[in-house]
Steps between C-alpha positions, in 0.01 A plus 500: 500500500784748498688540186842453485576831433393644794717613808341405833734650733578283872244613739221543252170329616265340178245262587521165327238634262639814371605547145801722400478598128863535316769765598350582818703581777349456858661680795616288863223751698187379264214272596293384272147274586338213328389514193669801381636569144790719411543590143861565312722784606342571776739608810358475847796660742467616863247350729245402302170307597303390190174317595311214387371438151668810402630556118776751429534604110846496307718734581308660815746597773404483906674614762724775336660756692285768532575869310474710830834642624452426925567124365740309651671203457432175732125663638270186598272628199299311221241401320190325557238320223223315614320233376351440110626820420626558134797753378497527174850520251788807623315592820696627754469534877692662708623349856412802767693718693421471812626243750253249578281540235408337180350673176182300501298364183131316626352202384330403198680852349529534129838733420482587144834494226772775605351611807693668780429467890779706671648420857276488821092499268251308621233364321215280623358254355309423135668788392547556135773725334483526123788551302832768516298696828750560765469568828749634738637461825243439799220509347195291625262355309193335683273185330405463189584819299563495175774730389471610152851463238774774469338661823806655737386536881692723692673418859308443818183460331242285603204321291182436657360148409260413181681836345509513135776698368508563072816489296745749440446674860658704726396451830642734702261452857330223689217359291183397745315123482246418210650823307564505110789736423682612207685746346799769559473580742272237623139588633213334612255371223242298654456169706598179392224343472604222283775388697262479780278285326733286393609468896173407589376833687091531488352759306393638843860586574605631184197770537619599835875562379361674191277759730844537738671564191284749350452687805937537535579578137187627362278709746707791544547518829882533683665177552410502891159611452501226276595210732306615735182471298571129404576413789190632669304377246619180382874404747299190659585296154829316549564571121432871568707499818785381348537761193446822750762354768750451179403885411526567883848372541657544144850658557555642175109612439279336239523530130253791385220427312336599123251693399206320338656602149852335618645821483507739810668390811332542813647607858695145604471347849808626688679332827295605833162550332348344794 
């Protein structure tokens, strides 16, 4: 099951199972579960955990050292796949910076071809990321977003989960749960109401996030005056609760959102609103 081609350094861990595809060269720090597949020319260095049922595309490289100058040599750093996730051909992942922790990839994630994940992003689980988007260090991306091709997210940002995010954007500030986004910068388009389907949320649910989301982006009132209102008038529903406490405790503030023609910008959600 591993070709003979491939360099499986001493102190490597495979599984009986596991497949190495030609030219690959797998570091002493990497584990890799049952059932996994690794494709040609694919280097896994540093401490690297791949999971179960995993496949990793030609040429993809895991566990690089990451582009951020406070770096250094030797750090207990790495990264972390989980289980039946797939990363697709050149992606690479970056190990993190800082001691202790892993950059973390969920289960069941799909990483689309030439894909970056810098040092120290976490992403949870059913996560999709289509093709060439990159996102850089620290960022945290919560269950099942989908994250739209040649899309560049910037530092410390966070994604809410079930956020939809269209190619070619910018996003430049936390994006909330259930939120489509797109653009240049990005703003706030609407609710994801597909991907909630899909996720098996009742029609119930997907009303009440709609009102919550009309009432933040489209009534015209201030960002506080704003929360307030939903929560008053709709915070008992968990689904509800959860996008104002992401608004409530977003460092970096909220992306903005669009005018019904797609072409204003309206007054974004800033840190503190509460």
């Amino acid at each position: 099951m591993i070709h003979a081609t491939a360099l499986i350094e001493p102190g490597a861990e495979l599984a009986a199972d596991v497949r190495v595809g030609p030219y690959s060269v797998i570091g002493s720090g990497v584990t890799i579960a049952a059932g996994a597949e690794i494709g040609a020319h694919v280097v896994l260095e540093g401490r690297v955990r791949i999971g179960a049922r995993c496949r990793i595309g030609h040429g993809a490289i895991i566990g690089g050292v990451p582009q951020d100058l406070k770096f250094r040599d030797g750090a207990p750093v790495g990264v972390s796949v989980g289980d039946d996730t797939v990363v697709r051909e050149y992606v690479t992942i970056h190990r993190a910076t800082h001691e202790g922790h892993d950059t973390t990839v969920g289960r069941h994630c799909l990483v689309m071809a030439s894909s970056h994940i810098a040092h120290d992003c976490v992403l949870g689980d059913e996560v999709i990321i289509i093709n060439y988007a990159g996102l850089t260090g620290h960022v945290t991306v919560e269950d099942r977003v989908t994250i739209g091709g040649l899309t560049g997210i910037h530092p410390f940002s966070r994604i809410g989960t079930y956020a939809y995010i269209g190619g070619c954007s910018k996003v430049t500030q936390d994006v909330p749960p259930f939120t489509v986004v797109d653009g240049a910068p990005a703003v706030a388009r609407s609710v994801n109401v597909v991907g909630m389907r899909r996720g098996g949320i009742d029609a119930a649910s997907r009303r009440q996030v709609q009102a919550a989301f009309r009432l933040l982006y489209r009534s015209g009132m201030a960002p506080g005056a704003a929360v307030k209102r939903v929560k008053e008038e709709m915070g008992d529903h968990p689904l509800v609760a959860r996008l104002v406490e992401f608004v409530e405790t977003s460092k970096r503030g909220v992306v903005p959102g669009a005018s019904r023609g797609g072409r204003e910008r309206v007054e974004a959600y800033p840190e503190g609103i509460s």
